[in-house]
NUSELUM-726252 format. One record per residue: residue number from 1; chain; x, z, y of N, C-alpha, C, CB in turn. Coordinates in Angstrom, 2 decimals, decimal comma. Atoms other than C-alpha are relative to their C-alpha. Last residue first. Glycine has a CB too. Layout:
! residues N
nugu->NUM&kekol->A&nu->X&nw->Z&nv->Y&cau->X&caw->Z&cav->Y&cu->X&cw->Z&cv->Y&cbu->X&cbw->Z&cbv->Y
...
END
This chain:
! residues 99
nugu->99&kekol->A&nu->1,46&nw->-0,31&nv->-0,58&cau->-9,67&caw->-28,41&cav->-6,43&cu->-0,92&cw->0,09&cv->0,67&cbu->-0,25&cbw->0,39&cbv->0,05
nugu->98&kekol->A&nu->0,98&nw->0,66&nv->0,33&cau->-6,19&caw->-27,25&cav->-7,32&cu->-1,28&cw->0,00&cv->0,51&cbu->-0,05&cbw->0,16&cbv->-0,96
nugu->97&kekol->A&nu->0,37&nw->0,95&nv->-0,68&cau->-3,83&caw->-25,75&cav->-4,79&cu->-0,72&cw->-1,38&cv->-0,82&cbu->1,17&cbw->-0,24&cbv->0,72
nugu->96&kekol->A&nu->-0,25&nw->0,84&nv->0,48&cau->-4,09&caw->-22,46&cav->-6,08&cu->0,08&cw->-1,41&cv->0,28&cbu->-0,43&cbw->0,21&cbv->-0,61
nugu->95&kekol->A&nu->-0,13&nw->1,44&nv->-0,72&cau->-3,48&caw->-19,38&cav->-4,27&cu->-0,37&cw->-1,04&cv->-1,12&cbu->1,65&cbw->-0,33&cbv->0,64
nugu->94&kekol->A&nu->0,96&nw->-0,12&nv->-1,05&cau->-3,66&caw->-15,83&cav->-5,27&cu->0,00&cw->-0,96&cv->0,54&cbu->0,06&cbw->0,89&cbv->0,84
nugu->93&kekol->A&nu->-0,73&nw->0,31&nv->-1,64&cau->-1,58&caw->-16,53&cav->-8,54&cu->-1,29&cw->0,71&cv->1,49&cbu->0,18&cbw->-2,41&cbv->0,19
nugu->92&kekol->A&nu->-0,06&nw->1,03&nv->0,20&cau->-3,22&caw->-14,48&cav->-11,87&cu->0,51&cw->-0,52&cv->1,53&cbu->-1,21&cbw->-0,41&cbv->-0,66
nugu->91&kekol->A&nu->-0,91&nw->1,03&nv->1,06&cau->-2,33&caw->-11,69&cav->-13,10&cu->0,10&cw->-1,37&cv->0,36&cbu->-0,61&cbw->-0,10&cbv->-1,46
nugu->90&kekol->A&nu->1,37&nw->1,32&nv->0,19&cau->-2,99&caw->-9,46&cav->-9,80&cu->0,69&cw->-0,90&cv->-1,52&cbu->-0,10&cbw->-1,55&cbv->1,96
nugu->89&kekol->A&nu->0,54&nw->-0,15&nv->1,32&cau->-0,76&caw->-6,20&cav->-10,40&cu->-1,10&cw->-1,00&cv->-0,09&cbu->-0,50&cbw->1,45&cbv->-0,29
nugu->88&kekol->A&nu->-0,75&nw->-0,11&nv->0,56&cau->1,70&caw->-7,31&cav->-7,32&cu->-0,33&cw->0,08&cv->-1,48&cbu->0,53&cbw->0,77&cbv->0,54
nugu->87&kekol->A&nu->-0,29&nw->1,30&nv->-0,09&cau->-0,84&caw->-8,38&cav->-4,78&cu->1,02&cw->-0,17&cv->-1,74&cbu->0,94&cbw->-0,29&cbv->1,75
nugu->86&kekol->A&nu->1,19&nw->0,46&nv->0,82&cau->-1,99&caw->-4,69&cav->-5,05&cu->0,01&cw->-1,59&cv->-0,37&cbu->-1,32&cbw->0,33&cbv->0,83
nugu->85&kekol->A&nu->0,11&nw->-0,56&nv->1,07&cau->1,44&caw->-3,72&cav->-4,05&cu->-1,45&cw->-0,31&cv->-0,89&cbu->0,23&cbw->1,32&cbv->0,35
nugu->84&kekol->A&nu->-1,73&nw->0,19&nv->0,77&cau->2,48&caw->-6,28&cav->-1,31&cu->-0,36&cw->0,57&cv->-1,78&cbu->1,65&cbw->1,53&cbv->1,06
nugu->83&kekol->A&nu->0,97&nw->1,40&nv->0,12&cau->-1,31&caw->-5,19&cav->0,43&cu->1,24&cw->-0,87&cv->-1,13&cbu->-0,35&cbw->-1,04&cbv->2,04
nugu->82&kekol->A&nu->1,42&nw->-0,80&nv->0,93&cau->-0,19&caw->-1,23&cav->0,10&cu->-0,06&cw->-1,72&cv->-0,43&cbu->-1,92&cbw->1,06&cbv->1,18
nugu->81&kekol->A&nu->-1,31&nw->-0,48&nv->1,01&cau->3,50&caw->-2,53&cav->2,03&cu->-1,24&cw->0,04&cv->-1,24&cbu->1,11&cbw->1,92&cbv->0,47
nugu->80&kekol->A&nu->-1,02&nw->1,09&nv->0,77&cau->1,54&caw->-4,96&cav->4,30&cu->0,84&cw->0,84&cv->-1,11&cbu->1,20&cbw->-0,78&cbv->1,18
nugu->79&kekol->A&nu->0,93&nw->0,73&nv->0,65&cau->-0,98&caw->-1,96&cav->5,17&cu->0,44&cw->-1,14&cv->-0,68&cbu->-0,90&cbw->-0,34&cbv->0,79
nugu->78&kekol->A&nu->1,14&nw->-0,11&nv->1,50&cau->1,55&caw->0,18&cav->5,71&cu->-0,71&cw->-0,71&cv->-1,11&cbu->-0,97&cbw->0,35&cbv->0,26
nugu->77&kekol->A&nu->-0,76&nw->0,33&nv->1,18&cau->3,60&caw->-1,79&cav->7,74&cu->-0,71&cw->0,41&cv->-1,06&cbu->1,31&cbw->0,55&cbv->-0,05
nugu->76&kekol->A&nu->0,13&nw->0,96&nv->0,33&cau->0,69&caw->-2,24&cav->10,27&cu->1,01&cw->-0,51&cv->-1,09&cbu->-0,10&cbw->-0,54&cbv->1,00
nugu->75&kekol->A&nu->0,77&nw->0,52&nv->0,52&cau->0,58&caw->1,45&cav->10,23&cu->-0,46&cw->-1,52&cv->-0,38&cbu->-0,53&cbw->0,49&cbv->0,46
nugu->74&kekol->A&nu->-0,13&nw->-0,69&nv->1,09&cau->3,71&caw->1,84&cav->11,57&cu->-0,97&cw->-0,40&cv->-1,15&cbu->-0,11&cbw->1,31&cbv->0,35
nugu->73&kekol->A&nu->-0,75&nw->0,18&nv->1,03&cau->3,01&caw->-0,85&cav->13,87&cu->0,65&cw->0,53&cv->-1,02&cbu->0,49&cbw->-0,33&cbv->0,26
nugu->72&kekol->A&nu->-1,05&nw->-0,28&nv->-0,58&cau->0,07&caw->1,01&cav->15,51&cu->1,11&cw->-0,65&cv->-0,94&cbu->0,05&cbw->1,46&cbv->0,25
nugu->71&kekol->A&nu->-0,30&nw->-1,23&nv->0,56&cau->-3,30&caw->-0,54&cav->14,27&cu->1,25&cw->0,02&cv->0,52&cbu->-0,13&cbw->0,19&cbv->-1,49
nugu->70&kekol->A&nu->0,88&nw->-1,17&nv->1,21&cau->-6,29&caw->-1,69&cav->15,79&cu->0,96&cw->0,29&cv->-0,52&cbu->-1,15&cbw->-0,43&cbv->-1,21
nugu->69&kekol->A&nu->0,88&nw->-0,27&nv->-0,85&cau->-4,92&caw->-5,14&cav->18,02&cu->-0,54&cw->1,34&cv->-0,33&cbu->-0,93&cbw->-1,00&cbv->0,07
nugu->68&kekol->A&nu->-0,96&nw->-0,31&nv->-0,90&cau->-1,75&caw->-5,61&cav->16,43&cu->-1,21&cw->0,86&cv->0,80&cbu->0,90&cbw->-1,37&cbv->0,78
nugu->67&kekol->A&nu->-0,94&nw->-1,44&nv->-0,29&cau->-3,43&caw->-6,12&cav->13,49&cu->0,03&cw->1,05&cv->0,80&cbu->1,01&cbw->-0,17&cbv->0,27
nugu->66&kekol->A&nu->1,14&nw->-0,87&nv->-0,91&cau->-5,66&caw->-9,59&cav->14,69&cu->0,68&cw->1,84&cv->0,21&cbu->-1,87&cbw->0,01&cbv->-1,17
nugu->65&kekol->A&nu->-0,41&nw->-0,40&nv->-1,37&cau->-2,60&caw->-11,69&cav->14,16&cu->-1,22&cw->0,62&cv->0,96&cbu->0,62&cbw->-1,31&cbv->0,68
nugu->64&kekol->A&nu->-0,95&nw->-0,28&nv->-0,52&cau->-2,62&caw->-10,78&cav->10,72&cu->-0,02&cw->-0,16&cv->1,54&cbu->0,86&cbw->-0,63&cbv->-0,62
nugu->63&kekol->A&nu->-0,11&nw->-1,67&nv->-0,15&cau->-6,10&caw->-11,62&cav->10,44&cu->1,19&cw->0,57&cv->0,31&cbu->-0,34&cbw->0,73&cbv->-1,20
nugu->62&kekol->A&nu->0,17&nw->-0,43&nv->-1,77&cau->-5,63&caw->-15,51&cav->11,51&cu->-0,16&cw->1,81&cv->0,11&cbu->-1,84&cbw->-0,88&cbv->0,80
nugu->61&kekol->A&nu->-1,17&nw->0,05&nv->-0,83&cau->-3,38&caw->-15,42&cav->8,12&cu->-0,57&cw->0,04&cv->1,56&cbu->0,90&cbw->-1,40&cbv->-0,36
nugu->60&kekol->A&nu->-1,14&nw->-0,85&nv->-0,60&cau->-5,50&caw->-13,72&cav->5,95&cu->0,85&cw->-0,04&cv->0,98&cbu->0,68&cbw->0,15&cbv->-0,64
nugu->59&kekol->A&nu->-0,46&nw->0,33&nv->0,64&cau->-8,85&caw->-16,15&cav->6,45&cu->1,69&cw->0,96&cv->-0,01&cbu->-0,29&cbw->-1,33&cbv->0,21
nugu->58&kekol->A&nu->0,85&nw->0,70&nv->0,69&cau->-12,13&caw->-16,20&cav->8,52&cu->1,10&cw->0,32&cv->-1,68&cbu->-0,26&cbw->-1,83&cbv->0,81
nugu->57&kekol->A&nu->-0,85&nw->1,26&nv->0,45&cau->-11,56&caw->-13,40&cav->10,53&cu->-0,44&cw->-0,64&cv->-1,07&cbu->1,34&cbw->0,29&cbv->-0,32
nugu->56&kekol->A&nu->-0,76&nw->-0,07&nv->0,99&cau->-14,22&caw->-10,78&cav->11,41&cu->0,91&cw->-1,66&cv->-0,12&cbu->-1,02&cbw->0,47&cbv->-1,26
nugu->55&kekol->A&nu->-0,93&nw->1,13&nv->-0,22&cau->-16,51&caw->-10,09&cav->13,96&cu->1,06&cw->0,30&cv->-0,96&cbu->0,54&cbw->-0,15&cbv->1,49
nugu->54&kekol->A&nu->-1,52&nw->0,77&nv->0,90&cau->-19,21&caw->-8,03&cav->13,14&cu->0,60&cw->-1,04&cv->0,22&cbu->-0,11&cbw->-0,39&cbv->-1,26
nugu->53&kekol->A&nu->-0,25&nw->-1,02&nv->0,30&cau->-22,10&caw->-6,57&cav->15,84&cu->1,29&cw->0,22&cv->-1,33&cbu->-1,30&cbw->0,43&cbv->-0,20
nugu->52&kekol->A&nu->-0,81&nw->0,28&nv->1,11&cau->-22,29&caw->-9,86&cav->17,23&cu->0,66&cw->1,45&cv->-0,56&cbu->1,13&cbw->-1,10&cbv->0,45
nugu->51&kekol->A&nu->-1,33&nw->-0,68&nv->0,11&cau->-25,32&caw->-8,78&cav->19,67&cu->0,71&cw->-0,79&cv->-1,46&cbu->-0,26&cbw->1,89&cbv->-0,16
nugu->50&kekol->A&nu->-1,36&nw->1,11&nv->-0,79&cau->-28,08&caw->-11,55&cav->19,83&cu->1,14&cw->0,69&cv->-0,08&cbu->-0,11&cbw->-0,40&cbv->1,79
nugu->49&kekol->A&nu->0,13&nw->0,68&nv->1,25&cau->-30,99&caw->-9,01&cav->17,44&cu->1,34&cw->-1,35&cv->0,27&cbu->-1,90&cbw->-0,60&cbv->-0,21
nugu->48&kekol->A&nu->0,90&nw->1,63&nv->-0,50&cau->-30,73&caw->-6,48&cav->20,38&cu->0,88&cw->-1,46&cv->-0,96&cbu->0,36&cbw->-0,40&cbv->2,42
nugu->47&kekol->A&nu->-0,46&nw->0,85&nv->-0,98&cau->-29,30&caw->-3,55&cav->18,06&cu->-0,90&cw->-0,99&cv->0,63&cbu->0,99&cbw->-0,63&cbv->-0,48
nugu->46&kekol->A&nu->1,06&nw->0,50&nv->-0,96&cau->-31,15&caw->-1,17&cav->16,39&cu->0,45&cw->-0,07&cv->1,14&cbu->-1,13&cbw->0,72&cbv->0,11
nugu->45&kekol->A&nu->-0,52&nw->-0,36&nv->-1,28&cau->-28,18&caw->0,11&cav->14,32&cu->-1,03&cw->0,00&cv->1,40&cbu->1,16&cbw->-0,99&cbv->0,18
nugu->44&kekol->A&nu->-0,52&nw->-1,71&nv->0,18&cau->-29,92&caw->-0,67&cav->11,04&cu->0,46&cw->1,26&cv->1,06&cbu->1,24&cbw->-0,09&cbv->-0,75
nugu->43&kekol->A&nu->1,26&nw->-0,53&nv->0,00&cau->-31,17&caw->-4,16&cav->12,57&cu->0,18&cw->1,52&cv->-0,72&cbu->-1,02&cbw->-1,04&cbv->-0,78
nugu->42&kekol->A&nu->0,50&nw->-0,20&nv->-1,64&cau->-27,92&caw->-4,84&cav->13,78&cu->-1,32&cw->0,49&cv->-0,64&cbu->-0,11&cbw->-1,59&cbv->1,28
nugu->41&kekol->A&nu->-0,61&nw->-0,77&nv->-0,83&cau->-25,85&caw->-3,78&cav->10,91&cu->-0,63&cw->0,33&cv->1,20&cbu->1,07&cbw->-0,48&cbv->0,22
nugu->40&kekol->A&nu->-0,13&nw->-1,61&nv->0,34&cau->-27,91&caw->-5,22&cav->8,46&cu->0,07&cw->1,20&cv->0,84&cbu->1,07&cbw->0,17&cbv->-0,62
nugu->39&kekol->A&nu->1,40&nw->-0,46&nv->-0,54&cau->-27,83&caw->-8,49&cav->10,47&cu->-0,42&cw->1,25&cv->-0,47&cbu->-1,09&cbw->-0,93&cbv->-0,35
nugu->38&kekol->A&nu->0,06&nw->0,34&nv->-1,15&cau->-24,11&caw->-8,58&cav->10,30&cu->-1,46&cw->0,62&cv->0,36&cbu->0,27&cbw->-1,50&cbv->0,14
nugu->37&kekol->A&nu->-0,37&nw->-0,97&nv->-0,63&cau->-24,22&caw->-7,90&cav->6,63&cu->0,21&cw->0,52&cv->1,52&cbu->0,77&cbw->0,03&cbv->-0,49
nugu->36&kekol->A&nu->1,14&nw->-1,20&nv->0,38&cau->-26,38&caw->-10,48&cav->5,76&cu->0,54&cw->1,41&cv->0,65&cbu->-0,16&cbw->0,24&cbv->-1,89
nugu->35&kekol->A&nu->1,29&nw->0,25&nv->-1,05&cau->-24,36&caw->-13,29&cav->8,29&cu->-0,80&cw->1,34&cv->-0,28&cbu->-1,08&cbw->-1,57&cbv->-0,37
nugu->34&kekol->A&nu->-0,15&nw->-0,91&nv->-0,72&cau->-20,80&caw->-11,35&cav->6,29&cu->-1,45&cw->-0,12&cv->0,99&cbu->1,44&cbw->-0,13&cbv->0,63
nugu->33&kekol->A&nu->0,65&nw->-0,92&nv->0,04&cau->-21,62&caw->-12,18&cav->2,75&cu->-0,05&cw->0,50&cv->1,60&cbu->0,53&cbw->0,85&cbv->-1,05
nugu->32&kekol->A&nu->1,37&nw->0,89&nv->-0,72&cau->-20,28&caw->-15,77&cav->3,36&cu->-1,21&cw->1,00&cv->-0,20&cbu->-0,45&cbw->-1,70&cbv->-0,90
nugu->31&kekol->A&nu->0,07&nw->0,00&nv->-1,51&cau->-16,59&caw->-14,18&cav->2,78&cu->-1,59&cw->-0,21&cv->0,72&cbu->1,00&cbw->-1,26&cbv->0,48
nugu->30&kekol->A&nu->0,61&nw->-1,00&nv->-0,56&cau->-17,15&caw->-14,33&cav->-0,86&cu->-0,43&cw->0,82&cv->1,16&cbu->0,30&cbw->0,40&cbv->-0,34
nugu->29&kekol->A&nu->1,59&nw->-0,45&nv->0,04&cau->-16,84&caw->-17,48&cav->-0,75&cu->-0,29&cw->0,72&cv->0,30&cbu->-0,65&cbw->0,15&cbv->-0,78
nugu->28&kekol->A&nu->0,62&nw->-1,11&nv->0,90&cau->-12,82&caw->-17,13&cav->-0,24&cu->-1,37&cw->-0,09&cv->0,34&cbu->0,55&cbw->1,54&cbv->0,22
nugu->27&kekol->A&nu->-0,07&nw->-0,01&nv->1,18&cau->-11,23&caw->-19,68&cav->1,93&cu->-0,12&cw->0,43&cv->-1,15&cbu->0,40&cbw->-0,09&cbv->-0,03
nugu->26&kekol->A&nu->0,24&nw->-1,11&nv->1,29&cau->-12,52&caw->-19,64&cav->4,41&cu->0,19&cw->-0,62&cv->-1,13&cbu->-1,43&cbw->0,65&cbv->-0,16
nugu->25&kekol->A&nu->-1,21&nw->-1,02&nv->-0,01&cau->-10,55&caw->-21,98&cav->7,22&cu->-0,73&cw->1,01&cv->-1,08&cbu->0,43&cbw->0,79&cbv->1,72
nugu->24&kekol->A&nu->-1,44&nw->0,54&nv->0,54&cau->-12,52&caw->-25,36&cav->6,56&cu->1,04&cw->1,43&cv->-0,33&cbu->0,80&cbw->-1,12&cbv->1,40
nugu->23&kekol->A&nu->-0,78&nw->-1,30&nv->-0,39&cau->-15,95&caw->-23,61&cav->7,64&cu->0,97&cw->0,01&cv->-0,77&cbu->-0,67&cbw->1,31&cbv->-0,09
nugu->22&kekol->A&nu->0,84&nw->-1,11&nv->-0,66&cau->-18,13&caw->-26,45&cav->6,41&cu->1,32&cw->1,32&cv->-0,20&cbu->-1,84&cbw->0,33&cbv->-1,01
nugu->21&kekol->A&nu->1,70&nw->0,22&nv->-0,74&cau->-18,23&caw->-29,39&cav->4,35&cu->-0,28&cw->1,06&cv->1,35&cbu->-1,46&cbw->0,52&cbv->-1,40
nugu->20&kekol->A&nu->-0,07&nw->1,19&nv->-1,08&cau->-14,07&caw->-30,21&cav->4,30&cu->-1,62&cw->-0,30&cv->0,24&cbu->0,94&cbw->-1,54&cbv->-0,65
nugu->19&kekol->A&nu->-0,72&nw->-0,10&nv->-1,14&cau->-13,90&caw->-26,63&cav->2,72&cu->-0,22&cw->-1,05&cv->0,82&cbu->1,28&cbw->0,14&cbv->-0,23
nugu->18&kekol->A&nu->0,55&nw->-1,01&nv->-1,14&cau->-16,35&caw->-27,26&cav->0,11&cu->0,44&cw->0,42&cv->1,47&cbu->0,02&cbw->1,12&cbv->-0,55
nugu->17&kekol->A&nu->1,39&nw->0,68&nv->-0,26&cau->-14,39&caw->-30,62&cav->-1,28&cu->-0,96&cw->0,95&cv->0,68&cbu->-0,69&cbw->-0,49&cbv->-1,38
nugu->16&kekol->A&nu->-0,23&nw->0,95&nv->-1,38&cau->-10,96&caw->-28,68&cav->-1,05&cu->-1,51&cw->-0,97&cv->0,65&cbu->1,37&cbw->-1,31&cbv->-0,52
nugu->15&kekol->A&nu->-0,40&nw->1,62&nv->0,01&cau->-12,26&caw->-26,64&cav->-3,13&cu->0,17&cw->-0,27&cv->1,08&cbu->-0,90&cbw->-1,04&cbv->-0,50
nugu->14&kekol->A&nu->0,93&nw->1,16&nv->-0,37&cau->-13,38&caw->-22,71&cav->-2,20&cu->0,94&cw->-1,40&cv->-0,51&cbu->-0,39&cbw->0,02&cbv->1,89
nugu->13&kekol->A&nu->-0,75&nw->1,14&nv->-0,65&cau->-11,24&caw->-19,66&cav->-4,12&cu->-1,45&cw->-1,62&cv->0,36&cbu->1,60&cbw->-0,47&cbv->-1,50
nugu->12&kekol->A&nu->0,72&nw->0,96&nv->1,03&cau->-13,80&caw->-16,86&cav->-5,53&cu->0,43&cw->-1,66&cv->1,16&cbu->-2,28&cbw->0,57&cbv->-0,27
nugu->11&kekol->A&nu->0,84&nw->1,03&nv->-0,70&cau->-11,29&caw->-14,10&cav->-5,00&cu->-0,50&cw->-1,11&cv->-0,15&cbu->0,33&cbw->-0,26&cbv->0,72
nugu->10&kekol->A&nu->1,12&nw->1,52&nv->0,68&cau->-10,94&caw->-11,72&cav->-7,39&cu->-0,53&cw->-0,96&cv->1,17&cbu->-1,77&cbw->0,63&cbv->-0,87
nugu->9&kekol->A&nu->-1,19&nw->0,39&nv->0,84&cau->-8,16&caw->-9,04&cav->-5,78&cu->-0,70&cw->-1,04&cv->-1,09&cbu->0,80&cbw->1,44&cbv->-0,78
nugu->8&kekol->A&nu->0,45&nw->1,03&nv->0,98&cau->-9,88&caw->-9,10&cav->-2,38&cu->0,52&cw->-0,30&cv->-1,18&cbu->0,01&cbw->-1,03&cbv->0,47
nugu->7&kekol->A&nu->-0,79&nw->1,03&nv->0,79&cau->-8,14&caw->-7,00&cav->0,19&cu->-0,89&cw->-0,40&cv->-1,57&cbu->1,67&cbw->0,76&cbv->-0,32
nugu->6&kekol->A&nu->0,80&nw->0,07&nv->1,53&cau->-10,48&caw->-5,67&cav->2,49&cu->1,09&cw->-1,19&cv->-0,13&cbu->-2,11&cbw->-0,43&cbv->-0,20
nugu->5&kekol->A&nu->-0,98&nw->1,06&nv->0,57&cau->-8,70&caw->-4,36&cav->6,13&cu->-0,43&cw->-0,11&cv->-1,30&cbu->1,54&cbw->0,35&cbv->0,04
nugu->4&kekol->A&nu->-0,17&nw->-0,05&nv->1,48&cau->-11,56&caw->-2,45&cav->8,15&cu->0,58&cw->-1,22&cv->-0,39&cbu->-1,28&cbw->0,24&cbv->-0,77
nugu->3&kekol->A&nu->-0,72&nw->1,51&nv->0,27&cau->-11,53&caw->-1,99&cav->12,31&cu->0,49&cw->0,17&cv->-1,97&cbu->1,90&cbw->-0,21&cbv->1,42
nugu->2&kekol->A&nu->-0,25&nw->-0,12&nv->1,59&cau->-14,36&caw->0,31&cav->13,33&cu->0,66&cw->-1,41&cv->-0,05&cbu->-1,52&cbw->0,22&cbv->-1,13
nugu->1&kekol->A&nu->-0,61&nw->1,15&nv->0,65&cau->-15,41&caw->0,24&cav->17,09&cu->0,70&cw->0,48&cv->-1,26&cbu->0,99&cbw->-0,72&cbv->0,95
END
């Protein structure tokens, strides 16, 4: 098991109009790389083609309460202290509630 934290410093924010078609909680497009990468994994791995060989959250805040699960709370400061600091040289908001 492999547990990886990707912070996103271009994210390609969804509308409110995409969100209310389909998978309300992503909120980052770029997220919709994970079916290819999934199957990658399994057919690279030569998995039986039904395994969920990636599970992943949809959105930062159900990830937080994944953490706990993969890293020791030391390390879960870390990653909020690192995630604080790259958050910090973004220019532009990480949120917008246009759209």
């Amino acid at each position: 098991m492999v547990a990886v934290v990707v912070f996103d410093p271009e994210p390609r924010w969804r509308s409110v109009e995409e969100r209310s078609k389909a998978h309300p909680l992503v909120l980052n497009s770029r997220q919709f790389f994970k079916p290819e990468l999934r199957e990658r994994i399994v057919r690279e791995g030569r998995l039986y083609h039904k395994d969920n060989a990636l599970h992943s959250t949809d959105n930062e805040a159900e990830a937080v309460g994944h953490l706990d699960l993969f890293f020791t709370p030391q390390e879960e400061r870390a990653i909020y202290a690192h995630a604080t600091e790259l958050r910090a040289s973004l220019a532009s908001p990480a949120f917008s509630v246009e759209g």
